[in-house]
C-alpha positions in Angstrom: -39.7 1.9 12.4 -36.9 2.6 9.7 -34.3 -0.6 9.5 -31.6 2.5 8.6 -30.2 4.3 11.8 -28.6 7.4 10.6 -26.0 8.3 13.2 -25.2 12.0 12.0 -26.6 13.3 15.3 -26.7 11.0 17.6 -23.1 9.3 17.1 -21.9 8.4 20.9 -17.8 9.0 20.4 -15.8 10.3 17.4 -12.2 11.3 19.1 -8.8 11.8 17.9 -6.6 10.6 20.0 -2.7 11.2 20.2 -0.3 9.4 21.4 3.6 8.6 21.5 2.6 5.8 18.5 0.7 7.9 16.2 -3.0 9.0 15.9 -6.2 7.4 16.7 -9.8 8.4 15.3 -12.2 6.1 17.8 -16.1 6.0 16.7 -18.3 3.9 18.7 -22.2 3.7 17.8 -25.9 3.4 19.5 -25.6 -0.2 19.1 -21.9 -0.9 20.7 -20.2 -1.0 17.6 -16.8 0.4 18.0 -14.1 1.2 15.1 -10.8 3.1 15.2 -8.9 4.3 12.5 -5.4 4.6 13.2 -2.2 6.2 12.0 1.3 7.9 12.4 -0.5 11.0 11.6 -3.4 12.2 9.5 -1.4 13.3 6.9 -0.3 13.0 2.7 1.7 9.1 2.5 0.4 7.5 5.5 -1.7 4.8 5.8 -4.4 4.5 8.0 -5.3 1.1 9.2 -9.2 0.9 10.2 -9.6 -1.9 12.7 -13.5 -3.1 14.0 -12.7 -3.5 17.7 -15.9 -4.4 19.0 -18.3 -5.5 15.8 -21.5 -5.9 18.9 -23.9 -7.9 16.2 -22.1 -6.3 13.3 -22.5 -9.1 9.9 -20.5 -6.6 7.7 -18.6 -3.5 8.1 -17.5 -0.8 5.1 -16.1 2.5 4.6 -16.2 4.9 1.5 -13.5 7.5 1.2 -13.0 9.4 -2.0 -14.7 7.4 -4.4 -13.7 3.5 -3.0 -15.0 1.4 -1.3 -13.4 -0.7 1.7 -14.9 -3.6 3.6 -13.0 -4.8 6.6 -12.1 -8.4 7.0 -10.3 -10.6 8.8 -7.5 -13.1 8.7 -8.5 -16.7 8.1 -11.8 -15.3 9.2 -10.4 -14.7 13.0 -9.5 -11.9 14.7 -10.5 -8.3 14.4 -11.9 -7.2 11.0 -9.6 -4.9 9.5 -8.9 -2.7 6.1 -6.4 -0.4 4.8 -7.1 3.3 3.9 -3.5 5.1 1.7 -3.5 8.7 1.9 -1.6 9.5 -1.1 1.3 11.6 -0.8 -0.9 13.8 -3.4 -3.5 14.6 -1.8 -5.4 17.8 -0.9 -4.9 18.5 2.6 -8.2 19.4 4.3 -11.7 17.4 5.3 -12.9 14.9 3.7 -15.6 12.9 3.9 -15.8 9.1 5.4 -18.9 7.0 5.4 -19.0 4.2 7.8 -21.3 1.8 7.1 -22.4 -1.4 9.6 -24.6 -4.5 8.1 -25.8 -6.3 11.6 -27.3 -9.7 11.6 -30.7 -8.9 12.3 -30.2 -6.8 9.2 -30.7 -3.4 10.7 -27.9 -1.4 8.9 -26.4 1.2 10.7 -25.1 4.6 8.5 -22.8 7.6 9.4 -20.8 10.1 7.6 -18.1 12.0 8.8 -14.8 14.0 8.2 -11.4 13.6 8.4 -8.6 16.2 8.7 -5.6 15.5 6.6 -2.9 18.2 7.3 -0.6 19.5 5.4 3.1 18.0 4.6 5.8 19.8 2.7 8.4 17.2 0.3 11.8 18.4 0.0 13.3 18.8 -4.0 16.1 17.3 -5.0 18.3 17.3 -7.9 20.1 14.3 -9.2 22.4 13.7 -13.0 21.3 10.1 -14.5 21.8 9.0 -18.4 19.9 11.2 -20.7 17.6 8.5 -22.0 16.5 8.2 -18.7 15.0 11.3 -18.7 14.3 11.9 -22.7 13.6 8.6 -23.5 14.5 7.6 -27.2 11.8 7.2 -30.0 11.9 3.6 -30.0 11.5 3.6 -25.8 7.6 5.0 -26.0 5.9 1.5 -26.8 7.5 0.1 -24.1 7.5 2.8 -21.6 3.8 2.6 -22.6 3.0 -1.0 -21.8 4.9 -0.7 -18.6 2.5 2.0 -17.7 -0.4 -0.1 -18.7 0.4 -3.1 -16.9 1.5 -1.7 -13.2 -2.5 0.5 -13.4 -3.6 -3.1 -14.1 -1.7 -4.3 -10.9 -2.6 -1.8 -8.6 -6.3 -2.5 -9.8 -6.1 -6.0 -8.3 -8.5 -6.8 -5.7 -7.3 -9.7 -3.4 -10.1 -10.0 -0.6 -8.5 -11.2 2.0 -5.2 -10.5 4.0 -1.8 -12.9 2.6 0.3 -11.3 5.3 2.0 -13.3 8.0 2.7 -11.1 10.9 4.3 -7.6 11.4 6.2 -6.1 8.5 10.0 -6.0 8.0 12.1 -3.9 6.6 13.5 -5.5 3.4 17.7 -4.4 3.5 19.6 -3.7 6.5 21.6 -0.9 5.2 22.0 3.2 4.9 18.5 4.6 4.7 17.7 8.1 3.1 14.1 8.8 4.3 13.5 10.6 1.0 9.6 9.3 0.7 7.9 12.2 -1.4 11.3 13.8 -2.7 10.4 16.1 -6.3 12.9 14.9 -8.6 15.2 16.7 -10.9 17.0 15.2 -13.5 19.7 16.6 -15.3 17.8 20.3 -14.3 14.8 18.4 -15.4 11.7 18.4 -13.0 10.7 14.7 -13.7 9.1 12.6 -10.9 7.9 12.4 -7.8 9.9 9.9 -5.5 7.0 7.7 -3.7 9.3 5.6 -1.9 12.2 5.2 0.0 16.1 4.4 -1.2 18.0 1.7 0.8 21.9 2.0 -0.2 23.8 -1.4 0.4 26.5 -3.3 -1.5 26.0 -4.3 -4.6 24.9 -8.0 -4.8 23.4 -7.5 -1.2 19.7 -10.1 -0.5 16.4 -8.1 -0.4 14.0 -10.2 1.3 10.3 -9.7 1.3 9.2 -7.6 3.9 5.7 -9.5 4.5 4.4 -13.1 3.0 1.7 -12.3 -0.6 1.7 -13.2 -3.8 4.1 -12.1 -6.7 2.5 -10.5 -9.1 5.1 -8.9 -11.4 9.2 -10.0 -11.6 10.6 -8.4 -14.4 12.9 -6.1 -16.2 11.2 -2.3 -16.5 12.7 0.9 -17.8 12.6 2.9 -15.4 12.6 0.8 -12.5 15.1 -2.1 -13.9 14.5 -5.5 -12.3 11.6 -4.9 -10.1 9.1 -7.2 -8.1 6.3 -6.4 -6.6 4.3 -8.4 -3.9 0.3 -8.4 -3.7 -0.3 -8.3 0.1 -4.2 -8.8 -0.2 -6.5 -6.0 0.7 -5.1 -3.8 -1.7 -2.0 -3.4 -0.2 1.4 -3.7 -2.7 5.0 -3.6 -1.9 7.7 -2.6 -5.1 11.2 -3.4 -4.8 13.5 -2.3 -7.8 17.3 -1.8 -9.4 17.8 -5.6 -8.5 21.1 -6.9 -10.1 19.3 -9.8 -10.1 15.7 -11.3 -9.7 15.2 -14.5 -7.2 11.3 -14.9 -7.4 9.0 -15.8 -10.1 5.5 -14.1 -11.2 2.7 -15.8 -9.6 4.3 -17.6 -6.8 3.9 -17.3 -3.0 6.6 -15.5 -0.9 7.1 -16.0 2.3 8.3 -12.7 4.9 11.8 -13.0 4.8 12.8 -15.1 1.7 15.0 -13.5 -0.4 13.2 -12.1 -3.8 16.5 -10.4 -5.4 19.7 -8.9 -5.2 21.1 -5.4 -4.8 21.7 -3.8 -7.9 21.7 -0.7 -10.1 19.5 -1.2 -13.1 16.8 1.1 -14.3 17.2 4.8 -13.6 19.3 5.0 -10.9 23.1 6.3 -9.5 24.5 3.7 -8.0 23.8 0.1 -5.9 21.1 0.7 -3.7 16.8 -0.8 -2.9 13.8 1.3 -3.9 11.1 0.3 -1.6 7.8 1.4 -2.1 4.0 0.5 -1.2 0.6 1.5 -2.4 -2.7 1.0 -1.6 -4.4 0.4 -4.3 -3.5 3.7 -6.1 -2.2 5.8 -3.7 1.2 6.2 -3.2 1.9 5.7 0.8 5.6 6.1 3.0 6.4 1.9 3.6 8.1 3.2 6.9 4.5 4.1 7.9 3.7 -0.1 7.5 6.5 -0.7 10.4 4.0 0.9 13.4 1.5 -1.3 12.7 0.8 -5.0 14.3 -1.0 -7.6 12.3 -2.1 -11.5 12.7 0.6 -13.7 12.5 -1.4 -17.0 11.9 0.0 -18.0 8.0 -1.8 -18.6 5.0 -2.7 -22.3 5.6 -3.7 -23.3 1.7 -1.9 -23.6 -1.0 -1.8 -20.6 -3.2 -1.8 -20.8 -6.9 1.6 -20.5 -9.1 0.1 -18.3 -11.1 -2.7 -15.4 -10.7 -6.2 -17.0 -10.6 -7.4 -13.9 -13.1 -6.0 -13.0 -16.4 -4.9 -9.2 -15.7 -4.6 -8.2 -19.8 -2.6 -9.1 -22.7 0.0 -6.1 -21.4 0.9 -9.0 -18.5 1.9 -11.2 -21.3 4.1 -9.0 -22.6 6.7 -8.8 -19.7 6.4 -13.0 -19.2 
C-alpha cells in the first residue's frame, strides 16, 4: 500500500465560509486533519492567515502557492501551527492553485491540491504635486536609489522561522486615517507608483509605536521613503513605517508592541506630517488594516534576541549602517 494518500477525490470538506469577520476556507482530511485558511476576503492585499486546527497525528504541515513554499508553525512551539499567505495587491484575480501537504508521525504523508478564488478589486487613482526630484530623480540620485532597491529585495527575502510577535496587532498612530491602500499615484501629472500602504496624518513630532514585537531590520534615511524602519515579524511577515522626523530604534535590536520606534515627520517623498504604514509578506504587498482582524498568541519571546541580524544580508546592508 502507497505511504502517499492523494486526496484529489476523496477530500472530506473544502468550504468557504462567510461570515460578519471575513472569510473562511475549512479543509478537513481522511485522517482528521483539519486546516482553515482565513481572511477579510479572498481578494488582491489581503492576507490570509492558514491556521492547523486539528493536526490528528500530523508531524509537519506545508502549503505551496505560486511558487513558495509555507510551513506552518507555532509560537514557542505551543499552540496551533500557523503561517501567513499575502495576496498581493497585484495579483491576477482568478484560481489558483494551493497544495496542502501533511507529514504524519508514522510518516504516511498526506497530499492535495486545490484552488482558490481571488476576486477582483478595483484601486482608486490619485494625483498629488511633490518636489520634481522626487519624481525625476537627478543624475547623481541613481546609485543610491539603486542600492536602496537592492537592499529592501534583500529584506523581504529574509526568512525568520518562527513567529516574534507578542499578541494581536496595533495600529501604530492614533490619528486621521486615509484608507488609501492600493492608490495609483500621479505625480506632478506623472503616473509613478503604486501606493501599497496606508497614510496616517498626525502632528508633526507625534510617537509611532511598533504595532507588534520583531526584530529591526532596517532604521535609516531612504529617498523615497525618508527615515524609515521596518520590523521583521518572523514568518515572513514585515511592517514599514516611513517620513519619520526622527528615528528612535536601531538596526538589529528587538522591539517590543508598543515602544515607540520614531516620530512623525515629513521626509522622503511626501506633502506634509503624516505615517506611511505598510506590510508585506515576503514580497507581496498586503493592506496592514487586513493584520487588525486577526488574533495571535500573546506568550512573548522568552530569549534574548541578538542586537544585530544573526546572517549577513549583503554588502548593500552596509551601506545604509
Amino acid at each position: 500500500m502507497s505511504r502517499i494518500l492523494s486526496l484529489a477525490s476523496v477530500l472530506l470538506a473544502w468550504a468557504i465560509i462567510t461570515s460578519g469577520a471575513g472569510e473562511r476556507i475549512a479543509v478537513q482530511t481522511p485522517l482528521g486533519r483539519e486546516m482553515e485558511f482565513v481572511a477579510r476576503s479572498f481578494e488582491p492585499g489581503e492576507i490570509i492567515l492558514v491556521r492547523l486546527t486539528n493536526p490528528a497525528g500530523a508531524k509537519k504541515a506545508s502549503i505551496r502557492f505560486l511558487g513558495q513554499n509555507f510551513e506552518l508553525r507555532t509560537k514557542e512551539g505551543e499552540g496551533e501551527p500557523f503561517a501567513f499567505i499575502g495576496l498581493d495587491l497585484g495579483i491576477r484575480p482568478g484560481n489558483h492553485e494551493i497544495e496542502i501537504s501533511f507529514l504524519g508521525e508514522d510518516g504516511r504523508v498526506e497530499n492535495q491540491s486545490r484552488e482558490i478564488l481571488v476576486g477582483k478589486r478595483e484601486f482608486p487613482v490619485k494625483k498629488l504635486w511633490v518636489k520634481e526630484e522626487f519624481v525625476t530623480p537627478p543624475p547623481e540620485m541613481e546609485e543610491r536609489i539603486r542600492w536602496e532597491a537592492e537592499l529592501l529585495e534583500t529584506i523581504y527575502g529574509r526568512r525568520t522561522e518562527r513567529w516574534l510577535g507578542d499578541g494581536d496587532f496595533i495600529l501604530p498612530l492614533d490619528g486621521k486615517m486615509a484608507q488609501n491602500f492600493g492608490e495609483r499615484r500621479v505625480y506632478n501629472n506623472i503616473p509613478r507608483s503604486v501606493h501599497a500602504g496606508i497614510d496616517i496624518s498626525a502632528p508633526f513630532g507625534k510617537e509611532v509605536r511598533a504595532s507588534n514585537s520583531g526584530i529591526s531590520v532596517l532604521a535609516t534615511d531612504l529617498y523615497f521613503s525618508g527615515l524609515t524602519v521596518i520590523l521583521d515579524h518572523g514568518l515572513g511577515l514585515f511592517s514599514y513605517y516611513c517620513h519619520f522626523s526622527e528615528l528612535r530604534v536601531k538596526r538589529g535590536t528587538q522591539v517590543r508592541k508598543g515602544e515607540v520606534i520614531g516620530l512623525v515627520g515629513s521626509t522622503g517623498r511626501s506633502t506634509g506630517p503624516h505615517l506611511h504604514w505598510s506590510v508585506k509578506v515576503f514580497q507581496s504587498r498586503v493592506d496592514p488594516l487586513s493584520l487588525l482582524s486577526f488574533s495571535f498568541p500573546e506568550e512573548p519571546v522568552k530569549e534574548i534576541l541578538p542586537r544585530r541580524p544573526s546572517i549577513r544580508l549583503s554588502s548593500a546592508f552596509d551601506f545604509f549602517r
